[in-house]
C-alpha atoms as an extended CHARMM CRD file, in Angstrom:
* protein
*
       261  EXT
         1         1  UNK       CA              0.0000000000        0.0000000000        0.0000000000  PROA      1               0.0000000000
         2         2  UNK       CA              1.4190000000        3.3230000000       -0.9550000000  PROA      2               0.0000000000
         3         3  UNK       CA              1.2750000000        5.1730000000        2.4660000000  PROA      3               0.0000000000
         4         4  UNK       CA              1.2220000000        8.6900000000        0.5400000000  PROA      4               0.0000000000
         5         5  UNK       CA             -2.7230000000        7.7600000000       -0.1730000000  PROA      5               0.0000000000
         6         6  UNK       CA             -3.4560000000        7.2870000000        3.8610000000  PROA      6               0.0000000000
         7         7  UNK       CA             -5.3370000000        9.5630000000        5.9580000000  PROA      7               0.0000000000
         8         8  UNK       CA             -3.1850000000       11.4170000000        8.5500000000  PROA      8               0.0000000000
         9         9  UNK       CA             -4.9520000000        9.4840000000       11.5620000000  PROA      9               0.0000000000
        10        10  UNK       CA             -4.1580000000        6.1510000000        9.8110000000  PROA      10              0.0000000000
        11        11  UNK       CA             -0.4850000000        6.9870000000        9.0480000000  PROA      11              0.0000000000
        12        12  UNK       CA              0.6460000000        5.8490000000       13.0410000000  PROA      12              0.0000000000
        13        13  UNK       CA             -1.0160000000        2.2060000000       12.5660000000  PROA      13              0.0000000000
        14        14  UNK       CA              0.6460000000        1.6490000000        9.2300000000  PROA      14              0.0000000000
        15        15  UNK       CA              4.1390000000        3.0020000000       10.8870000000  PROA      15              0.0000000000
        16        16  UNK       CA              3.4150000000        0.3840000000       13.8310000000  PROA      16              0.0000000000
        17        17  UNK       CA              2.5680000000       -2.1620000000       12.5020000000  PROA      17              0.0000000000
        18        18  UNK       CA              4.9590000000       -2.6990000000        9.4230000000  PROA      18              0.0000000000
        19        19  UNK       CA              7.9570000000       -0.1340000000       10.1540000000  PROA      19              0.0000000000
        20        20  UNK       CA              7.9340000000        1.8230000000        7.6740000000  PROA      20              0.0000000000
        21        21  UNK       CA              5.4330000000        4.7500000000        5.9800000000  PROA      21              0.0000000000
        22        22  UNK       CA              5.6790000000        6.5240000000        2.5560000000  PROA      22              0.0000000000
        23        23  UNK       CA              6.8370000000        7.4440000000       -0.4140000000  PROA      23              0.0000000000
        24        24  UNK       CA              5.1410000000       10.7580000000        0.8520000000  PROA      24              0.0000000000
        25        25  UNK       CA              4.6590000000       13.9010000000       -2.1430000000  PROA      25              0.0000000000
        26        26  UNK       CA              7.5800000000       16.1550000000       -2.8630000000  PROA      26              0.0000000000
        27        27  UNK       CA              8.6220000000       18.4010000000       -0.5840000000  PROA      27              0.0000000000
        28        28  UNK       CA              8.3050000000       21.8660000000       -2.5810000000  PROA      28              0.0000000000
        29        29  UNK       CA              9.3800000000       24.5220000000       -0.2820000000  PROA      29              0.0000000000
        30        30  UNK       CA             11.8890000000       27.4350000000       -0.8060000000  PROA      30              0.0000000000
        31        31  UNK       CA             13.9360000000       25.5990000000        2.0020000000  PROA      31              0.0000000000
        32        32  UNK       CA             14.3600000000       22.5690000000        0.3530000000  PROA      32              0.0000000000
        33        33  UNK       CA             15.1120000000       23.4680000000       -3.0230000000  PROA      33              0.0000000000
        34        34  UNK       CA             17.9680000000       25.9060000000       -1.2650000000  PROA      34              0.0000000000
        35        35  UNK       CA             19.5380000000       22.9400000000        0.7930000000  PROA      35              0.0000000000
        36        36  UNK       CA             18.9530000000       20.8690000000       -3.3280000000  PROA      36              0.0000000000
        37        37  UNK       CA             21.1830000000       23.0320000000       -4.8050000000  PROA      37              0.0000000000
        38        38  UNK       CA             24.0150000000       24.0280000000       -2.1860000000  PROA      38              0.0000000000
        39        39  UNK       CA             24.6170000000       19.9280000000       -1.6580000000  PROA      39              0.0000000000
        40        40  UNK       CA             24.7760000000       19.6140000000       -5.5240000000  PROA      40              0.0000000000
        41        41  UNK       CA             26.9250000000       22.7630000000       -6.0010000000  PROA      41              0.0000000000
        42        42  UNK       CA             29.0190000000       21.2130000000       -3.3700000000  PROA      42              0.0000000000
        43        43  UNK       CA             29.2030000000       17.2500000000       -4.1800000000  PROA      43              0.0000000000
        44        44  UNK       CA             29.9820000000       18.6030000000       -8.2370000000  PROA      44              0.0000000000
        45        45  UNK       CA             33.5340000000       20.0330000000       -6.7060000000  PROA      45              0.0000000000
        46        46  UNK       CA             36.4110000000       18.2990000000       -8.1270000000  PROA      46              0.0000000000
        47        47  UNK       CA             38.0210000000       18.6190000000       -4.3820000000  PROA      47              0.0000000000
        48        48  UNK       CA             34.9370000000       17.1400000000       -3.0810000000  PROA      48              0.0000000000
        49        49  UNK       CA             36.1470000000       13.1180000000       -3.1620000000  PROA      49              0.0000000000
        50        50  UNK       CA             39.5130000000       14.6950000000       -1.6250000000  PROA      50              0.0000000000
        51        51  UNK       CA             37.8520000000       16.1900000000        1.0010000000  PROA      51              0.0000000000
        52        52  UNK       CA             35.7970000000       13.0700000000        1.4070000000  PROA      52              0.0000000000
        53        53  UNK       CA             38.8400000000       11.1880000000        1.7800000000  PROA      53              0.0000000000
        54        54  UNK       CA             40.2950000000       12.6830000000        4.1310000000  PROA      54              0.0000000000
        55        55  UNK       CA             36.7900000000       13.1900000000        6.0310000000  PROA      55              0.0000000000
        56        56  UNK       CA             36.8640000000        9.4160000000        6.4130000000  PROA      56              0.0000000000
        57        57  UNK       CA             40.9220000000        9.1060000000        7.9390000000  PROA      57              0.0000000000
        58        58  UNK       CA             40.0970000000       11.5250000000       10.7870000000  PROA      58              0.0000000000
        59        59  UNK       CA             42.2100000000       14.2850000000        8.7690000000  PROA      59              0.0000000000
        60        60  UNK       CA             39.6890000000       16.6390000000        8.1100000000  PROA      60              0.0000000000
        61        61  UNK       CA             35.7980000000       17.2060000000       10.0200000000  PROA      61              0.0000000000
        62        62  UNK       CA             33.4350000000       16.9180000000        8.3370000000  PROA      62              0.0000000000
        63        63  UNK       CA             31.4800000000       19.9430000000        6.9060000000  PROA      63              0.0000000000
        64        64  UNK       CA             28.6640000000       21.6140000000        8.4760000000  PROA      64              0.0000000000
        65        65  UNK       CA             26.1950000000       19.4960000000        6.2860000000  PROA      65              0.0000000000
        66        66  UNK       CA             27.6820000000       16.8140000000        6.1290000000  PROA      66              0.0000000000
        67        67  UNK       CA             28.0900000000       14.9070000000       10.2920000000  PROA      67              0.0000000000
        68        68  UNK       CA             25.2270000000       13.5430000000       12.0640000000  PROA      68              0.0000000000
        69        69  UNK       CA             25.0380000000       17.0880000000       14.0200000000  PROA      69              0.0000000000
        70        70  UNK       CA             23.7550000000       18.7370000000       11.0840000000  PROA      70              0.0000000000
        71        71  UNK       CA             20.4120000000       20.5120000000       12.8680000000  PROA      71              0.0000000000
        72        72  UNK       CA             22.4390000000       22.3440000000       14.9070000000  PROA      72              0.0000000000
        73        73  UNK       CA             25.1740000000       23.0690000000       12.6440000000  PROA      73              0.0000000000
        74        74  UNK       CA             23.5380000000       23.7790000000        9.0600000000  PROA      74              0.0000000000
        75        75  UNK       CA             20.9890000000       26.1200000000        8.8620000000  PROA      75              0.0000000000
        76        76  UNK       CA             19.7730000000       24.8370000000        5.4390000000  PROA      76              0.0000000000
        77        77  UNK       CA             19.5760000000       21.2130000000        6.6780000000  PROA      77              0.0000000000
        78        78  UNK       CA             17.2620000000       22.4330000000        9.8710000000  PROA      78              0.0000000000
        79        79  UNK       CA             14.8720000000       24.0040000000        7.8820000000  PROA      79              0.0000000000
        80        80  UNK       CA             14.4810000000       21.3600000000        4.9360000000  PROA      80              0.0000000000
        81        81  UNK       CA             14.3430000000       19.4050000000        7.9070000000  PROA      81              0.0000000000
        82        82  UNK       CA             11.7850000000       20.8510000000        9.9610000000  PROA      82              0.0000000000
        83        83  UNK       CA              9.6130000000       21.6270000000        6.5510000000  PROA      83              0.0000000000
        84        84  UNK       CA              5.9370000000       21.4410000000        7.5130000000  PROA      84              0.0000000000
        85        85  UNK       CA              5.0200000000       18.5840000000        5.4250000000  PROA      85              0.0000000000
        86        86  UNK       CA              7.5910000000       16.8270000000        7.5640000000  PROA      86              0.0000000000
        87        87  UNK       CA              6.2350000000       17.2860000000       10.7800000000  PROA      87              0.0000000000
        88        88  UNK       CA              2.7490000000       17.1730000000        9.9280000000  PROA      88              0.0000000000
        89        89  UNK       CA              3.0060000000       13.5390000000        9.4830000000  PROA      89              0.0000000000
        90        90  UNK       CA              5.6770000000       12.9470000000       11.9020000000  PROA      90              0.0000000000
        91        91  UNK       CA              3.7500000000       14.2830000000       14.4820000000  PROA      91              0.0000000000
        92        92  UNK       CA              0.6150000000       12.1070000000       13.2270000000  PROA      92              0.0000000000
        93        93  UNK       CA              2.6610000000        9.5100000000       14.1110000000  PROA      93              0.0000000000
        94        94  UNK       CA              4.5520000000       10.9850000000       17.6930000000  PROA      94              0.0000000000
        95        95  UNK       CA              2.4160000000       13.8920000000       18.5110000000  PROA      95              0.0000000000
        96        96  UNK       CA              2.5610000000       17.5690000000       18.9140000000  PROA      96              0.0000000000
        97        97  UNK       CA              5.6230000000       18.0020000000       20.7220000000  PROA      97              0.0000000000
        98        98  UNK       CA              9.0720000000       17.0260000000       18.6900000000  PROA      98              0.0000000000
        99        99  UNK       CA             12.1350000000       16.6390000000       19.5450000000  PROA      99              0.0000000000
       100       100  UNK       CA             15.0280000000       16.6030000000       16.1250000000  PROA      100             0.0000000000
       101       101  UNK       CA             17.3170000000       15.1720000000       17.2580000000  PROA      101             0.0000000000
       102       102  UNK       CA             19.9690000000       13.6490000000       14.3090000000  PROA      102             0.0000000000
       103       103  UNK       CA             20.3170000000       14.9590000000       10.8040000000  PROA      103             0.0000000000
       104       104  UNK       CA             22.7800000000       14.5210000000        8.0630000000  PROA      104             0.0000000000
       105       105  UNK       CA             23.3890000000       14.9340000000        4.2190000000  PROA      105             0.0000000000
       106       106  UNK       CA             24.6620000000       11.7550000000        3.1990000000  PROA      106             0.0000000000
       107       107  UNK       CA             25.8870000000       10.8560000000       -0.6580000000  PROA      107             0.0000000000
       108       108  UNK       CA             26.8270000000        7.6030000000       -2.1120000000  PROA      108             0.0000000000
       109       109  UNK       CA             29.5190000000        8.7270000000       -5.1550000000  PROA      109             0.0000000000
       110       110  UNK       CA             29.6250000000        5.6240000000       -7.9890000000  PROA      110             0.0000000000
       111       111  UNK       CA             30.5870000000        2.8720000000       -6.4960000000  PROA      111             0.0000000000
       112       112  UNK       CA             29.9270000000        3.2300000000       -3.3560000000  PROA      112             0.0000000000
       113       113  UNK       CA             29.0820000000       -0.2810000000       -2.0930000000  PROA      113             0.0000000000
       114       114  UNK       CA             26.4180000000        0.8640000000       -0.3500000000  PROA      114             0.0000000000
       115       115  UNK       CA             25.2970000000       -0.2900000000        3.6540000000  PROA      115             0.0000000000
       116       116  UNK       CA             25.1510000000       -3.6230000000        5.0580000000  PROA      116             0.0000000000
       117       117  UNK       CA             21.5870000000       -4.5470000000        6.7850000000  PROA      117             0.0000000000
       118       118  UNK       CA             21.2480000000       -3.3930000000        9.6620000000  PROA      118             0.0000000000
       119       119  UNK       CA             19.0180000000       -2.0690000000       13.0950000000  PROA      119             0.0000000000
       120       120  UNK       CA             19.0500000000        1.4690000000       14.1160000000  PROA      120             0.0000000000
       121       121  UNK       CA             19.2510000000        0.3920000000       17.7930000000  PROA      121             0.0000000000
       122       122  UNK       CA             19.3450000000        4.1610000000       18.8910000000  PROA      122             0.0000000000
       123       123  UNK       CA             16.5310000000        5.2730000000       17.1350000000  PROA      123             0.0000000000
       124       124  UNK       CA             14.6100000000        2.0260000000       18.4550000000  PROA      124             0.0000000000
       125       125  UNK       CA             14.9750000000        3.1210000000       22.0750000000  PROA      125             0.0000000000
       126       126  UNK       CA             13.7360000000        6.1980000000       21.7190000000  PROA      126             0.0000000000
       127       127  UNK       CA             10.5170000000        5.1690000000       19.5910000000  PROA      127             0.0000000000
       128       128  UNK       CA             11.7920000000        7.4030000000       16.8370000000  PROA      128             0.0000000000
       129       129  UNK       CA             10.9390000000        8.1850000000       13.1340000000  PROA      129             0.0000000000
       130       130  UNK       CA             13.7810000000        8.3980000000       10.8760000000  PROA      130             0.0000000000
       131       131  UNK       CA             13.1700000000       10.6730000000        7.8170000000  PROA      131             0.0000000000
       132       132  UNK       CA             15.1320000000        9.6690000000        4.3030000000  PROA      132             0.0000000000
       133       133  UNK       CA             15.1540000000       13.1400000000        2.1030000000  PROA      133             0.0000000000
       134       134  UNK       CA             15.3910000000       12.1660000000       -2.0890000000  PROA      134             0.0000000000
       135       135  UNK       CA             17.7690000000       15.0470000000       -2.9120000000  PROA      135             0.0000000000
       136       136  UNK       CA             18.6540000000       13.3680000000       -6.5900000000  PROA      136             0.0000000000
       137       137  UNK       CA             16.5280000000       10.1320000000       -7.6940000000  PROA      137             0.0000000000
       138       138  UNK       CA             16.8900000000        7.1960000000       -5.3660000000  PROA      138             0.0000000000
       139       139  UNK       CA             16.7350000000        4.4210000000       -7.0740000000  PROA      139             0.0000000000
       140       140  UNK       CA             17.7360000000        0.1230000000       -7.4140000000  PROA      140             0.0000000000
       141       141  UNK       CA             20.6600000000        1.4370000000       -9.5980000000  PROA      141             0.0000000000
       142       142  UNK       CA             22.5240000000        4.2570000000       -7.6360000000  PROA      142             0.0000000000
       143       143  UNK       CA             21.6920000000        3.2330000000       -4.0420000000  PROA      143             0.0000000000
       144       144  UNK       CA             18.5470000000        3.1370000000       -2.8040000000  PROA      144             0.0000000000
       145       145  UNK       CA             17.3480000000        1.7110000000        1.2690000000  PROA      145             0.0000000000
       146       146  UNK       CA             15.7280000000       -1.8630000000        0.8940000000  PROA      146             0.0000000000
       147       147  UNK       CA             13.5140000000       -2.8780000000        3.4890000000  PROA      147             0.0000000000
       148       148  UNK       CA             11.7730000000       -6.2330000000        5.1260000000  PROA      148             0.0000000000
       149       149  UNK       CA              8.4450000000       -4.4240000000        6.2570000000  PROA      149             0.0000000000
       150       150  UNK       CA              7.2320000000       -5.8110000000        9.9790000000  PROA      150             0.0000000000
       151       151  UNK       CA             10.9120000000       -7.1120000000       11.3160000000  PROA      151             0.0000000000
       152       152  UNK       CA             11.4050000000       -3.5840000000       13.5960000000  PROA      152             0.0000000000
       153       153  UNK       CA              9.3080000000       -6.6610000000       16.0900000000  PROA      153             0.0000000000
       154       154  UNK       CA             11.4820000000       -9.2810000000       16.1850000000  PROA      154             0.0000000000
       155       155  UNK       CA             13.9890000000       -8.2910000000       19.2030000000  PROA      155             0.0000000000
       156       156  UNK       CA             17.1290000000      -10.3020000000       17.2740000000  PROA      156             0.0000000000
       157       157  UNK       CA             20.9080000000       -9.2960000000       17.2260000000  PROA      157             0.0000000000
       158       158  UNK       CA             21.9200000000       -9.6510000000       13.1660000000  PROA      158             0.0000000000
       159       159  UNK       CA             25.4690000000       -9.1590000000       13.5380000000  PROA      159             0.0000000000
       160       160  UNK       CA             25.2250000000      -12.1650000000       15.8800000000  PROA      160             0.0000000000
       161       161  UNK       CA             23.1830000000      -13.9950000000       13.9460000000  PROA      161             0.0000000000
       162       162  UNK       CA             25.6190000000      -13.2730000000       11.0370000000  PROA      162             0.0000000000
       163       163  UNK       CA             28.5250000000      -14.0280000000       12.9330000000  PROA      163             0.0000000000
       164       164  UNK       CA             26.9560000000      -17.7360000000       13.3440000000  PROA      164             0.0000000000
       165       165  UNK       CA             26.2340000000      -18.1150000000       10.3460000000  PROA      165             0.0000000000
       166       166  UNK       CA             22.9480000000      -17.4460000000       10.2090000000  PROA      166             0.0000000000
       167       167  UNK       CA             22.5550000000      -14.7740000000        7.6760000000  PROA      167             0.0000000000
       168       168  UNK       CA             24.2010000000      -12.7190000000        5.1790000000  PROA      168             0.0000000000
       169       169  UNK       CA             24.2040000000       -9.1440000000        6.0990000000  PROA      169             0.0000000000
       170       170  UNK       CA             25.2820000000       -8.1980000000        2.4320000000  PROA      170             0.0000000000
       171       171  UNK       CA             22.6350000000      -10.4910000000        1.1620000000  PROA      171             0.0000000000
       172       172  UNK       CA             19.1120000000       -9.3460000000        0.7290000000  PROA      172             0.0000000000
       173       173  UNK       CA             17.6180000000      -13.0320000000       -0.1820000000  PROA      173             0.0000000000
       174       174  UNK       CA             19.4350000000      -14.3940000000        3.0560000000  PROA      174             0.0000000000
       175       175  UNK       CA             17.7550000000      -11.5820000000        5.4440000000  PROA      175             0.0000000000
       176       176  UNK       CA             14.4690000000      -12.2670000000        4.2340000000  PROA      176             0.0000000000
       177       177  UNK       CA             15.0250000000      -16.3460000000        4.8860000000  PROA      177             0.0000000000
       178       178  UNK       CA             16.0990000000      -15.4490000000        8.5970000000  PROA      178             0.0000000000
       179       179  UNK       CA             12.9460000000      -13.2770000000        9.0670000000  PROA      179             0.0000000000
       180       180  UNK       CA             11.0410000000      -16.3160000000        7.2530000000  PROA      180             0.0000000000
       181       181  UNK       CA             12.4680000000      -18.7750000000        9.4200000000  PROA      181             0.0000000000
       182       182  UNK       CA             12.3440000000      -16.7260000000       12.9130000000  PROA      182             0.0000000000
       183       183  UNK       CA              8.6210000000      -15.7730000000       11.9140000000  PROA      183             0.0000000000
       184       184  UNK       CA              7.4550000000      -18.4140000000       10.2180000000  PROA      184             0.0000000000
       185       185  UNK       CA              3.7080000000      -16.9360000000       10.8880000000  PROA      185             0.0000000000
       186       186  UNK       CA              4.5580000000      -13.8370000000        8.8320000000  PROA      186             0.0000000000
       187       187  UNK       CA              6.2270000000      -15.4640000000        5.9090000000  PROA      187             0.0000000000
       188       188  UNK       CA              7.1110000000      -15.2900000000        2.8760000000  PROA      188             0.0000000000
       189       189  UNK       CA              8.8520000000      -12.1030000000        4.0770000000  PROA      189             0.0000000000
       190       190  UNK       CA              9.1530000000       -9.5050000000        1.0410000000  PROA      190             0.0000000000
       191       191  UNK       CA             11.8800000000       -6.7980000000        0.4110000000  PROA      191             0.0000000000
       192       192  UNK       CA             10.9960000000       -3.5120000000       -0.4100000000  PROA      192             0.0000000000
       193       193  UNK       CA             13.1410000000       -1.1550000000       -2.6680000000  PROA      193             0.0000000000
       194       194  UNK       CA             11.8580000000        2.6230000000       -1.8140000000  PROA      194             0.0000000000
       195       195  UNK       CA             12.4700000000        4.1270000000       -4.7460000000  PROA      195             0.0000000000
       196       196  UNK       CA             11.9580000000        8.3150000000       -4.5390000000  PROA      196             0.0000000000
       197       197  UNK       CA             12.1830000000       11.0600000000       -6.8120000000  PROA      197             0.0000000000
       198       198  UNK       CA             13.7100000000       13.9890000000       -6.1370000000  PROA      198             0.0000000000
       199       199  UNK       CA             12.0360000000       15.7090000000       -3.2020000000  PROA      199             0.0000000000
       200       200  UNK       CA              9.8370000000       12.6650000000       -1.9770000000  PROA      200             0.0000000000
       201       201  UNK       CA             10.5200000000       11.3620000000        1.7840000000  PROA      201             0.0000000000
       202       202  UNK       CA              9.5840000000        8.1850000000        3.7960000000  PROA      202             0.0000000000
       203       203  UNK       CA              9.5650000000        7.2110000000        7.4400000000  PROA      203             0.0000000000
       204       204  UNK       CA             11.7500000000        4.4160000000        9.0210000000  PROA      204             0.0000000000
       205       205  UNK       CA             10.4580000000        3.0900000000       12.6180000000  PROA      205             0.0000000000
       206       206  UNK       CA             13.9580000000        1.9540000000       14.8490000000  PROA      206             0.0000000000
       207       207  UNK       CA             14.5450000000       -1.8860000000       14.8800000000  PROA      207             0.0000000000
       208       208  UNK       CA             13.3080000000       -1.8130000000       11.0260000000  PROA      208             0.0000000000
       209       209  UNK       CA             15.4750000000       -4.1850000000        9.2090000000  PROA      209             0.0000000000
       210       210  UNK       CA             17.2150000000       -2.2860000000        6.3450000000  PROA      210             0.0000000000
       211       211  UNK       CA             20.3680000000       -1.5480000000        4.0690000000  PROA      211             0.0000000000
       212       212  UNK       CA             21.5040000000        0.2780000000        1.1050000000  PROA      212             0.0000000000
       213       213  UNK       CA             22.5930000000       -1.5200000000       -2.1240000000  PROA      213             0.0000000000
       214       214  UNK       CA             25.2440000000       -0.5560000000       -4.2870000000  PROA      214             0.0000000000
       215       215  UNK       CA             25.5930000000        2.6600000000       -6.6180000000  PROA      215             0.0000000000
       216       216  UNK       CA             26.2170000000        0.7020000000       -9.8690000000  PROA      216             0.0000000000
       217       217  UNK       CA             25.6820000000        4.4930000000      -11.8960000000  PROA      217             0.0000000000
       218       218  UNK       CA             28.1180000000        7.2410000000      -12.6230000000  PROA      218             0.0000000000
       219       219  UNK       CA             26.4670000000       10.2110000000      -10.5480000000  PROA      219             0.0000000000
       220       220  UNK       CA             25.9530000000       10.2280000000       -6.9910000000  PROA      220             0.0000000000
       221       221  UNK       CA             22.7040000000        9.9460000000       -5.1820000000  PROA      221             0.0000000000
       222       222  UNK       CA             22.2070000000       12.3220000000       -2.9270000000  PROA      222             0.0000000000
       223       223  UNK       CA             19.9500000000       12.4060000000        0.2770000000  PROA      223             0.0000000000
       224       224  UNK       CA             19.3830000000       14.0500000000        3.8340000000  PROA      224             0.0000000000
       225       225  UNK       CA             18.4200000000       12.2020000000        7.0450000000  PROA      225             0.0000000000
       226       226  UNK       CA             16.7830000000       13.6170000000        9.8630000000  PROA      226             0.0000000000
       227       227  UNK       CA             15.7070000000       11.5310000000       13.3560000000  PROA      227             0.0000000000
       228       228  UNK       CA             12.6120000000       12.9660000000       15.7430000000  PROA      228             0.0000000000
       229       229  UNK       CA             11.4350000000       11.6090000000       18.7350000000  PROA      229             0.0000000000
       230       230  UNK       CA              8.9090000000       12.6650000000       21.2290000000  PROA      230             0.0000000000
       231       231  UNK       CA             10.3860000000       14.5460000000       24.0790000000  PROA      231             0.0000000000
       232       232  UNK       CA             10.1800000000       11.9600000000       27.1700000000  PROA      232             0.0000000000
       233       233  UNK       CA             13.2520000000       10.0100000000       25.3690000000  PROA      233             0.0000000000
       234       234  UNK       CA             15.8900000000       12.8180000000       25.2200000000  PROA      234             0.0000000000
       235       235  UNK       CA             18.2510000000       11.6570000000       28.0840000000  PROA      235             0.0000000000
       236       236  UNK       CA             18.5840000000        8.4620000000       26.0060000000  PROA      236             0.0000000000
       237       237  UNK       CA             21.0060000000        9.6360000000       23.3270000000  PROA      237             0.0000000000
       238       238  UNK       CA             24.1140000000       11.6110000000       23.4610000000  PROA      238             0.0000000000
       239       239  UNK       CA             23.3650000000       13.7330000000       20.4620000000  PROA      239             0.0000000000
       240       240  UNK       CA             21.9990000000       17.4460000000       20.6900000000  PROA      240             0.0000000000
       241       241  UNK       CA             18.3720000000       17.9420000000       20.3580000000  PROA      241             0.0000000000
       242       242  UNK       CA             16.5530000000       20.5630000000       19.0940000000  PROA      242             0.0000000000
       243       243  UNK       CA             12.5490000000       20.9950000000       19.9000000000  PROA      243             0.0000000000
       244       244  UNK       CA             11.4980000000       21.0120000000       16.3130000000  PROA      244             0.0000000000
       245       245  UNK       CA              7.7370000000       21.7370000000       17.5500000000  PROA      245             0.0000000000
       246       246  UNK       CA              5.6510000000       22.2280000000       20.1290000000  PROA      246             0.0000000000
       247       247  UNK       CA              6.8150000000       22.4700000000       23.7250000000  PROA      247             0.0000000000
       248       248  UNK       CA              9.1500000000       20.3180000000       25.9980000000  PROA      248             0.0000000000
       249       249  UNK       CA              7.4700000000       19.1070000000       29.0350000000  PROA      249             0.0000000000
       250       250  UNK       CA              9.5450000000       16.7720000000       30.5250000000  PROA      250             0.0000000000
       251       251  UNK       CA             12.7710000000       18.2550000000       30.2560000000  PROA      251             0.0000000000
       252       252  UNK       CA             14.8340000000       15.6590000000       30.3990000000  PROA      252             0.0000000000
       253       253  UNK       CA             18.1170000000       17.3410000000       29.3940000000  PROA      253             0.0000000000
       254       254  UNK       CA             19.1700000000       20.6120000000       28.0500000000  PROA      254             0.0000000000
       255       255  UNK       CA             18.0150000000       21.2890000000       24.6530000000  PROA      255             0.0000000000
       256       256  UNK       CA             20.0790000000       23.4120000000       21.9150000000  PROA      256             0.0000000000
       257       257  UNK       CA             19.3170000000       26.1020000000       19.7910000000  PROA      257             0.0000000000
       258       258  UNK       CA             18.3800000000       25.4430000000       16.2160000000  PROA      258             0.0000000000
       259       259  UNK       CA             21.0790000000       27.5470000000       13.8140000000  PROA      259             0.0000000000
       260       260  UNK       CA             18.1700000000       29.7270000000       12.6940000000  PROA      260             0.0000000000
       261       261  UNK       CA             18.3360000000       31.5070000000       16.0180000000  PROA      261             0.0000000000
């Protein structure tokens, strides 16, 4: 079912039950199209794969766009971020009151190998949504996320399991046999390929099986990630949050100031 067609109110049972929501529309604001064509400007730079290099042996931070930090450090990343169509349906899903508390512009140059499946642990403690950006086309070919919808339920260690033998974490076919033969009741277990245009978004639920496959093109694919979560979870992450909207009652932990202030 293409989540983009759901009512808001029946967004948050589609996003509990299977772990994922979306493709949602484009994302059309003046914000967005900014934050489109400073990442492009800056990705097309011949010095861009040195930099990256030397990003990646501890030589050189990484730019303001470009680390996990990126709402508190990027003013054009907070505010793509943070674009209404965004939170509407993340807060369908969590409520009025959110936290951001991760973001990051992340490209995946040709041949990049891509991301091994995997569980975003952090995100799954704090009951989180992860939001996945299309800055270029996302696609099969140049490194799109792949998904088993329903597995953010089964409380499993892969990298153990992998280590025994048990899976493949490079292997699409092999994860969906493990969920198949851990939940037998749910099988055949099908992977997803979320495929987006330029602009369109989706939501990730923590625990969600995923990874990335290879960029087989010659351009990069481009993308920006952003993590909320609902207030009462800040003290359990170490990275800087940012009240995105609506108020912070609990105060678990000091907040930060968003760049635009």
């Amino acid at each position: 079912m293409k989540t983009d067609l759901l009512q808001m109110e029946d967004i948050k049972e589609f996003f509990l039950n299977y772990g994922y929501a979306g493709p949602f529309p484009s994302l059309n604001s003046e914000a967005f199209k900014y934050l489109q064509m400073a990442v492009r400007k800056n990705h097309k730079s011949p010095l861009w794969m040195l930099r990256l290099l030397l990003e990646k042996f501890n030589i050189l931070q990484p730019g303001p766009m470009d680390d996990r930090n990126a709402h508190i450090n990027s003013d054009l990343v907070f505010k793509a971020s943070t674009d209404d169509d965004i939170l509407d349906r993340v807060s369908a899903i969590l409520g009025p009151d959110l936290l951001v508390w991760m973001s990051q512009v992340i490209c995946r140059w040709p041949g990049h190998g891509g991301a091994d499946w995997h569980i975003d642990k952090v995100n799954a403690d704090v009951e989180g949504v992860h939001v996945s950006v299309a800055l270029t086309a996302m696609n099969h070919k140049n490194g799109c996320l792949q998904i088993i919808p329903g597995t953010h339920k089964y409380s499993v260690d892969l990298e153990a399991m992998a280590q025994q033998g048990e899976c493949d974490l490079s292997d699409a076919d092999s994860m969906a046999k493990l969920a198949d033969s851990i939940a037998p009741e749910n099988a055949p277990h099908q992977v997803l390929s979320i495929e987006l245009k330029p602009g369109e978004f989706f939501f990730t639920r923590g625990g969600l099986w995923h990874g990335v496959v290879a960029n087989r093109t010659l351009g990069s694919r481009m993308a920006f990630i952003t993590r909320f979560m609902h207030p009462q979870f800040a003290d359990k992450t170490d990275h800087p949050c940012v009240l995105a909207k609506g108020q912070d009652n609990y105060q678990r932990r000091p907040l930060h100031n968003s760049p635009m202030s």
